[in-house]
N, C-alpha and C positions, 0 to 999 in steps of 0.2 A: 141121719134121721129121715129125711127125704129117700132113698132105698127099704127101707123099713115099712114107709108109711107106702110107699108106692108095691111093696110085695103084699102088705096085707087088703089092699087093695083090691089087687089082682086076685089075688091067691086065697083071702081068706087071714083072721089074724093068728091063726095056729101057726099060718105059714111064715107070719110076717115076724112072731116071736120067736120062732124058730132060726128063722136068719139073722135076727138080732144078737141072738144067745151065740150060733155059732160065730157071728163078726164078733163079739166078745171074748169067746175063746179061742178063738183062733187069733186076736192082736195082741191081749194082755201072757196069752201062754205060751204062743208059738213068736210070733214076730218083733215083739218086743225083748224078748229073751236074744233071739238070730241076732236083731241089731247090735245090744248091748256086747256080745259074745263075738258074734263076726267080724264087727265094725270095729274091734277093739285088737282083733286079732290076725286078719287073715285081708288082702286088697290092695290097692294103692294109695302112695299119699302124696296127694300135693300142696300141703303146707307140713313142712316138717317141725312144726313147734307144739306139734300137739301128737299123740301116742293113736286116734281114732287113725280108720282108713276108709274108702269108697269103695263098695260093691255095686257092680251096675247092675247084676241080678236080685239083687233086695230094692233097687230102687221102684223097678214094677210092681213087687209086691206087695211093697208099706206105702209105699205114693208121693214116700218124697224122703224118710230118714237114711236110705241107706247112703249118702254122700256126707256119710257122718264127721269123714276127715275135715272136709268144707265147712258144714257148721259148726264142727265145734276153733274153725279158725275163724267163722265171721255168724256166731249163735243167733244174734237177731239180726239178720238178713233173710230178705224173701225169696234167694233163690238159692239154691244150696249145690248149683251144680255149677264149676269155673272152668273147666273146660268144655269143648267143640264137643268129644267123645261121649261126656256123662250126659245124662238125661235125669232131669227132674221132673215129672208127672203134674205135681201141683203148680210148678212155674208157669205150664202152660193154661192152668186154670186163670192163675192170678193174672195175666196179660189178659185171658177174655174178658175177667170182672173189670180190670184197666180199662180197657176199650169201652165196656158200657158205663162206665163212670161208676160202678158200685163201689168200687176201694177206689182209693191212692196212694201212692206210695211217699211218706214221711220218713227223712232220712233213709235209714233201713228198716224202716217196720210198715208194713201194709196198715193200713186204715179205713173201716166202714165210711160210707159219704151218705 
């Protein structure tokens, strides 16, 4: 929402519903489909009790599902990547909100403060 709000800003709001509409189709048609299909199919796994697997190239792209293996072994946890190697995008979000006290982390679930 905040990208949205900041391109029509900039830009004008033709430009700003324009970015909106393509972030829309580009996650519900292209990247959500990748996860569902790739994550299911094709990567590494390190928990083997579950059939998903991790892609480190989708993890850049969606911003944090593609370590699909990991969440669907620990679903509501706030960080979805367990080893050194992976990379979660939003993890290092949620440690910035940590640091300024916006969230905290309850159990395994992030929380507004």
């Amino acid at each position: 929402m905040l990208g949205i709000t900041i391109a029509m800003l900039l830009r004008g709001p033709i430009w700003g519903i324009s970015v909106a509409v393509a972030h829309f189709v580009l996650y519900v048609f292209v990247l959500a489909p990748a996860i569902k299909a790739l994550g299911h199919w094709w990567g590494r796994k390190n928990f083997l009790t579950n059939n998903a697997t991790n892609l480190r190239v989708l993890a850049w792209l969606t911003g944090r599902e593609s370590p699909h293996n990991d969440h669907h072994a620990y679903p509501s946890g706030p960080k979805f990547s367990m080893r050194r190697f992976e990379f979660d995008p939003s993890w290092v979000v949620i440690k910035v909100l940590l640091a300024f006290r916006f969230v905290s982390l309850i159990g395994e679930r992030v929380k507004l403060t």
